[in-house]
C-alpha positions, -999 to 999 in steps of 0.1 A, spaced: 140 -76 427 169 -86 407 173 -101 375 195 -96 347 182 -86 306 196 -104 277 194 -120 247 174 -150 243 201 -181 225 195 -215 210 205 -225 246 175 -207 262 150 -226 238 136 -255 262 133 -231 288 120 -201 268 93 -224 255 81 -238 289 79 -202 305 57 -189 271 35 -224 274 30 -211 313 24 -175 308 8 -171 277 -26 -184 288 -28 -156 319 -29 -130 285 -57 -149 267 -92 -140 286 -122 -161 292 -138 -155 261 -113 -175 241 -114 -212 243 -88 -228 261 -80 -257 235 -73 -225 212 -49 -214 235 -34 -248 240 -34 -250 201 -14 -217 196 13 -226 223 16 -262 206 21 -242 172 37 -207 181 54 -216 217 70 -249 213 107 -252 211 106 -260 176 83 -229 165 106 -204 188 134 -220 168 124 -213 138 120 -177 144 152 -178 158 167 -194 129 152 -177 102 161 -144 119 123 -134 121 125 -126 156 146 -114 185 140 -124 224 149 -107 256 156 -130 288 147 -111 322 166 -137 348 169 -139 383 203 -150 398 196 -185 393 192 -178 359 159 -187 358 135 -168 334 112 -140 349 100 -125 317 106 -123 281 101 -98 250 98 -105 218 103 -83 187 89 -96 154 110 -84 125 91 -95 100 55 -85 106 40 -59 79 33 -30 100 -5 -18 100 -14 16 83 -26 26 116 11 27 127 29 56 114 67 56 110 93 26 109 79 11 139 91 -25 156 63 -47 163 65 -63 202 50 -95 194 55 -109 228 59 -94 262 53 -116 295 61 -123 333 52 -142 359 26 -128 377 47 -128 407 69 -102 391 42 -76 388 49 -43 402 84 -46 409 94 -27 381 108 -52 358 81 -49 334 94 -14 330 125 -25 326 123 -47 298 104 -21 282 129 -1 282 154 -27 270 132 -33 240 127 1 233 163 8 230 166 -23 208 145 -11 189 158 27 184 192 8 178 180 -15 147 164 24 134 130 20 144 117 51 158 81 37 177 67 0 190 33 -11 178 16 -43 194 -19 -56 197 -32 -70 231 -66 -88 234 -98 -60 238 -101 -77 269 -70 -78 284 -76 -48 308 -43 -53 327 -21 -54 297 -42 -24 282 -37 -2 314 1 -16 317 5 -4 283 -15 32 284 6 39 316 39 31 300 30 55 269 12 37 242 -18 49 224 -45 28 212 -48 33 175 -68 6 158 -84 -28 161 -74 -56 143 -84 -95 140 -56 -120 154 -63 -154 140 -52 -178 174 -60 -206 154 -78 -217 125 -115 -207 133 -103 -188 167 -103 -153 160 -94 -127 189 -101 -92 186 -72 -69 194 -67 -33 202 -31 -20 184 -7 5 203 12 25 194 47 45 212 68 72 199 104 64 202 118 97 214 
């Protein structure tokens, strides 16, 4: 497969947001109801919310393209998350990582990785933490293949009244 990593700009916004709207539910299992879902996307996913991270400097995306310059995947570091005393170190919190599902297995998922990780050794942070829904197998054995540890639980409020239970992981940047 090829594609192409890079930074997410104002540009990317409409774009960026339709592809989170469309992957985003794939990560949120069964057991969480799908208007909550809808309702984070409205108020987390939208153009307007991505551009507010954007603007406020809060968070940082990574594009994964294909040659049409359409978006494959993206990453997400949140800069300005309070890191969980399960984490140890001056880790960067991946808030967001997702593909298509027609991109798995071709090793771009390993790639952006890898991207973020070296974003994230460059801005000084020496680990990634994130948290992934206790039933999101696949992201949990994606994850544990690529290095990360589970090392706590945590409560992710979706929406008001929505509460998912997460696993947090954790990775050593070597």
């Amino acid at each position: 497969m090829t594609f192409t990593l890079r930074p997410a700009t104002l540009a990317d916004l409409p774009a960026l947001a339709a592809f989170a709207a469309a992957t985003f539910p794939d990560a949120a299992p069964a057991v969480i109801p799908r208007q909550a879902v809808a309702s984070f996307i409205e108020q987390n996913l939208s153009e307007a919310a991505l551009r507010g991270f954007l603007d406020k400097g809060s968070y940082s995306f990574t594009l994964a393209l294909d040659p049409q310059g359409q978006i494959l995947a993206y990453a997400g570091i949140d800069h300005q998350a309070p890191q969980p005393p399960e984490v140890p170190g001056q880790a960067a919190y991946l808030s967001k990582f997702y593909l298509l599902a027609s991109s798995r297995g071709s090793g771009l998922a390993q790639a952006l990785l890898q991207e973020v990780k070296e974003q994230a050794k460059a801005d000084g942070r020496d680990g990634l933490y994130l948290g992934t829904h206790q039933e999101n197998r696949r992201a949990q054995a994606f994850y544990e293949k690529s290095g990360f540890r589970k090392v706590g639980r945590r409560e992710f409020e979706l929406t008001a009244g929505v509460i998912g239970q997460d696993f947090i992981y954790y990775l050593p940047l070597n």
